[in-house]
N, C-alpha and C positions, 0 to 999 in steps of 0.2 A: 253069856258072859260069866265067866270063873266071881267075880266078885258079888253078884247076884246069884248064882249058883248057893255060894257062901253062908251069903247075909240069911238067902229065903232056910235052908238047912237048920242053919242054928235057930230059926223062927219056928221054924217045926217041932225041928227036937223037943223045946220047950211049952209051945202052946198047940199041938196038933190037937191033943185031945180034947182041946175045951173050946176048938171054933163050932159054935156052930150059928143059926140064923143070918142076923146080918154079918157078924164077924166073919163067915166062911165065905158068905157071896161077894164080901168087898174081897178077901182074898183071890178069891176065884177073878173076878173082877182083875183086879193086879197081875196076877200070871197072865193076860191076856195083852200087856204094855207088849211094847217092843223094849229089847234089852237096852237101848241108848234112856228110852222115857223110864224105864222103871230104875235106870241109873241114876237117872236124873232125882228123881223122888226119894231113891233110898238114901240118895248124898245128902239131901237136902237143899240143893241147888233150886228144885221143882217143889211145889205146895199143891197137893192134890187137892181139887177142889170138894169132890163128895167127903161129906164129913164121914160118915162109916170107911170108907179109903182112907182118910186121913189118921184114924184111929189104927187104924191094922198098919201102915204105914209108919207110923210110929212105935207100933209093937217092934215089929221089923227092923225098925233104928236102935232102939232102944238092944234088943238081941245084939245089934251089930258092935254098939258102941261097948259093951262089954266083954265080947269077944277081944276085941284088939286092945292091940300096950304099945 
């Protein structure tokens, strides 16, 4: 899905180099969604329940919400 595509890119560009431990496995974690559930999460429709998800999930949002006007 082009708008996950999107969102995950600008989350990289910005924090690729500084996931690592949990931050990178909840990642990793994520890319594992199917595109309708990680749509879900990254809208904010969805509330991931693991908290280290929930934290990288917000990084993600956060990226996203700044992107757009």
């Amino acid at each position: 899905m082009l708008e996950n595509d999107l969102a995950l890119e600008r989350f990289l560009k910005k924090h690729a180099r500084t996931l690592d431990g949990e931050r990178l496995k909840a990642f990793k974690a994520l890319l594992d969604y199917p595109d309708s559930d990680l749509r879900e999460l990254l809208s904010g429709r969805r509330e991931a329940r693991d908290s280290a998800l929930c934290d990288i999930v917000q990084l993600v949002r956060s990226c996203e919400s700044r992107g757009s006007v």
